[in-house]
N, C-alpha and C positions, 0 to 999 in steps of 0.2 A: 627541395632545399636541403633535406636533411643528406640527401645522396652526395651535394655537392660538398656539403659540409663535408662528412665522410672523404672524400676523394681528396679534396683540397689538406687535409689532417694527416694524408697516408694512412687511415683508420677502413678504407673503401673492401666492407666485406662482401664479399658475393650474397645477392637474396636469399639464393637457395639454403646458404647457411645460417641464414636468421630465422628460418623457420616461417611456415606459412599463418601461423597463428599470431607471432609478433608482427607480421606484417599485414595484419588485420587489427590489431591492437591497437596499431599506430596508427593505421588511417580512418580510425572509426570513434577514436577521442574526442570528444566533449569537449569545446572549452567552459573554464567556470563561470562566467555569463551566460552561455549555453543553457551549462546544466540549471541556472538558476532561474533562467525563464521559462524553462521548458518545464519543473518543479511547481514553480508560481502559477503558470495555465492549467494544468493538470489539476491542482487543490485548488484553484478556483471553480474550474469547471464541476471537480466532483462537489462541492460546495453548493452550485447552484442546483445541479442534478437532485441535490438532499432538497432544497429549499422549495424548488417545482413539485417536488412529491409532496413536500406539506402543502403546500397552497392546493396542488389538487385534493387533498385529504378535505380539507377547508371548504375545497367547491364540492364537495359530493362527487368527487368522481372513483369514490371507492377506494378500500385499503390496498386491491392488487397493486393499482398504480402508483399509489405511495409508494409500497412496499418496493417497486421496482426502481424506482427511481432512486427511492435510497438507497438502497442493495449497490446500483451501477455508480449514484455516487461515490460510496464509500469505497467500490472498487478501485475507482479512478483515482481518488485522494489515495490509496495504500500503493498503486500504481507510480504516482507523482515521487515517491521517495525513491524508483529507481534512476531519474535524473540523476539525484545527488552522489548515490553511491555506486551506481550500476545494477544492471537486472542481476549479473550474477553474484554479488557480493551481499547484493539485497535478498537473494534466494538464501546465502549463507546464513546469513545476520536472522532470517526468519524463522529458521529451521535450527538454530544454536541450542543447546539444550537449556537455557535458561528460558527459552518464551515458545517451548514446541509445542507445548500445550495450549498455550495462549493462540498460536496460528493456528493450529487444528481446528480450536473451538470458532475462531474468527472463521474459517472458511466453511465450516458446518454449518454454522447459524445462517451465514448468508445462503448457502445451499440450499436449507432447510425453507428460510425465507422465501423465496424465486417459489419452489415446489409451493410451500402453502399458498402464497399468492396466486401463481399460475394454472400450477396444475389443480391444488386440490377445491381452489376455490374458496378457501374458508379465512375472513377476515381476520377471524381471533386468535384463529391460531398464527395466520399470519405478524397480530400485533404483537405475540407472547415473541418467537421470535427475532422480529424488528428490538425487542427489549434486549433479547438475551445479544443480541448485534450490536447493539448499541454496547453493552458492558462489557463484553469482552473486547472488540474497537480497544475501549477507554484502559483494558486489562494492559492490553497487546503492546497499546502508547504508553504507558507509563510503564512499561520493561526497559525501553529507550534512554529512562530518565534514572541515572542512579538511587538509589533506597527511597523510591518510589512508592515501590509497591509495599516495602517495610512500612512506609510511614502510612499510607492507604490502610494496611490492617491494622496495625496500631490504632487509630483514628475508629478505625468499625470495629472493634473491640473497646475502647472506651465508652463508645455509647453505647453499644450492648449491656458491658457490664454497670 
């Protein structure tokens, strides 16, 4: 439709001159209902992935399987926000120098997580991690949220001091 459009305008550039990369741009856009249900599945799903690891934690079926399930939920919810913005725009936004520290440690922990869980076997250490995952997650999200994070230490330095 956009060729004819083109043609009919006297605007009809040849492909080869728009480049191969805008002519994968174009045909590989999202629309914004698209992007918003495919976002909604994704954070539900990793949602539930979180909530099956508790309930197995609940059945006694062990911290690994907690631990994994949470780990893949959490993946798929941090997954879910490339609908909205794109994989690559969302690789940018992750790696910005305001929250590069905040992904690092986000991808550590989960790391860290998987390996205690799987490989080394060991619950506790598993749990301490699932912790340290959990708070940096919550670090990561509120970088998202302007003076956020200001008002977060503000807030843990009051009750400190």
């Amino acid at each position: 439709m956009d060729k004819l459009r083109r043609a009919l305008s006297g605007n009809d550039q040849c492909d080869e001159e728009s480049g191969i990369m805008t002519q994968i741009m174009d045909d590989t856009t999202l629309s914004w209902s698209t992007r918003i249900k495919g976002f909604a599945i994704c954070f539900i799903v990793g949602i539930l992935l979180s909530f099956l690891g508790s309930f197995a934690l609940f059945l006694n079926r062990g911290i690994s399987v907690f631990a994994v399930f949470y780990t893949l939920g959490n993946l798929i919810s941090l997954a879910s926000t490339c609908f909205l913005m794109g994989p690559v725009n969302q690789l940018k936004k992750m790696f910005a120098s305001s929250r590069i520290i905040a992904t690092l440690l986000v991808f550590l922990s989960i790391g860290l997580t998987l390996y205690a869980a799987i490989k080394l076997e060991k619950p506790g250490l598993a749990l301490v991690f699932i912790i340290i995952q959990s708070l940096s997650m919550t670090w990561y999200s509120l970088s998202y949220i302007p003076y956020a994070r200001d008002a977060v230490k503000k807030t843990v330095e009051s009750c400190i001091t």
